[in-house]
C-alpha distance (Angstrom), angle and dihedral (degrees) to the residues before:
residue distance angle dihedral
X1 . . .
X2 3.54 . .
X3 4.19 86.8 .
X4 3.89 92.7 44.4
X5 3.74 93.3 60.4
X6 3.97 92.4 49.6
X7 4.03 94.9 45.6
X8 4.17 88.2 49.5
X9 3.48 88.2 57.0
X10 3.85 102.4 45.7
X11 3.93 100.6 28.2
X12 3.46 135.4 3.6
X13 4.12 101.6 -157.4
X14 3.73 83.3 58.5
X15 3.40 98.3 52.3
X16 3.70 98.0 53.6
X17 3.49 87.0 42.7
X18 3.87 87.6 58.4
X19 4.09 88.2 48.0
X20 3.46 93.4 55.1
X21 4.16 93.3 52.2
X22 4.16 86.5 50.1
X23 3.64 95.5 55.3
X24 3.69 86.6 44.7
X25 3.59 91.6 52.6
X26 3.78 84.8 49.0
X27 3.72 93.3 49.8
X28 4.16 92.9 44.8
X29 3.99 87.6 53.5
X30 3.94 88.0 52.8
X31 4.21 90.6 -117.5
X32 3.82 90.8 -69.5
X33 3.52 115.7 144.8
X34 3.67 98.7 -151.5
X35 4.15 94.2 48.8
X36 3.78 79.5 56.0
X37 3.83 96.9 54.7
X38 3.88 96.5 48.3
X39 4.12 92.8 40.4
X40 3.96 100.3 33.3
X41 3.67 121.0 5.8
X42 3.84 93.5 48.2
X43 3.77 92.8 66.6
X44 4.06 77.5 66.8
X45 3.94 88.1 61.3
X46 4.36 94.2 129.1
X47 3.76 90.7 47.4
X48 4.04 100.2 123.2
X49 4.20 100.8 -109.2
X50 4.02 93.7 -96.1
X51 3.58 90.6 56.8
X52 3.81 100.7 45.1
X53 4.31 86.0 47.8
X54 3.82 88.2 52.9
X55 3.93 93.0 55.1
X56 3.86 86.9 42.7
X57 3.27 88.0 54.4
X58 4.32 97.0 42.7
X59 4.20 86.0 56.4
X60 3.83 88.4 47.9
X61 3.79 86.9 52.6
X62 3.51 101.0 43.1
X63 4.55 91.0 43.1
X64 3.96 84.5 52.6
X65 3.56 92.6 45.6
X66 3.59 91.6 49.9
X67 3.74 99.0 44.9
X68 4.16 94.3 44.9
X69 4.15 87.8 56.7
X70 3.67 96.0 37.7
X71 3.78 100.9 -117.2
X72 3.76 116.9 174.7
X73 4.11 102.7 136.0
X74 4.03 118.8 79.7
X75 3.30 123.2 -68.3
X76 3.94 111.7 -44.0
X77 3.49 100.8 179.8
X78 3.90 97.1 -129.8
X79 3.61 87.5 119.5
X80 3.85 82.7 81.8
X81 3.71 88.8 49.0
X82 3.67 93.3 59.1
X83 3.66 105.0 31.1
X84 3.70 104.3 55.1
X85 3.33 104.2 179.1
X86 3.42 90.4 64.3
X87 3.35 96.7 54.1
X88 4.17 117.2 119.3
X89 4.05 111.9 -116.7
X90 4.11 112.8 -141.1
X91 3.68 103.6 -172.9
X92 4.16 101.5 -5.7
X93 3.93 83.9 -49.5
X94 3.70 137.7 101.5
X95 3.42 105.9 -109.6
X96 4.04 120.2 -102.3
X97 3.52 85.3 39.2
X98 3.63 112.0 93.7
């Protein structure tokens, strides 16, 4: 989630933007880890080893996530709701809470 990181930083539209075409790509390859590897992750193939593990491990996150709340419509942004560390800030808050 090399990507993710940067667009949270410079613009938050574009990062949720970015969220919702990862779980889609999680959704197209039918939350299989391995379909994920040869269609998504391999792209990643010069990332030193640490780096590719980490984004291993950010799609295993995100397929568990998805499969423990039962989430098979687009994006609904409850990730955020769940995983607050990854929620954006607006102002020194987490956004939807104003």
């Amino acid at each position: 989630m090399i990507i993710a990181r940067r667009k949270r930083k410079e613009n938050i539209a574009e990062y949720l933007l970015y969220m919702w075409q990862v779980e889609d790509l999680i959704r197209a390859n039918q939350f299989d880890l391995d379909s994920i590897r040869r269609t998504v992750i391999a792209q990643y193939a010069q990332l030193q080893q640490d780096a590719l593990l980490r984004l291993i491990f950010t799609y295993q996150r995100r397929i568990k996530h998805h499969r423990l709340r039962r989430l098979s419509e687009p994006f609904s942004f409850s990730y955020f709701l769940h995983q607050p560390e990854d929620l954006p800030l607006y102002r020194g808050r987490p956004l939807g809470v104003f």
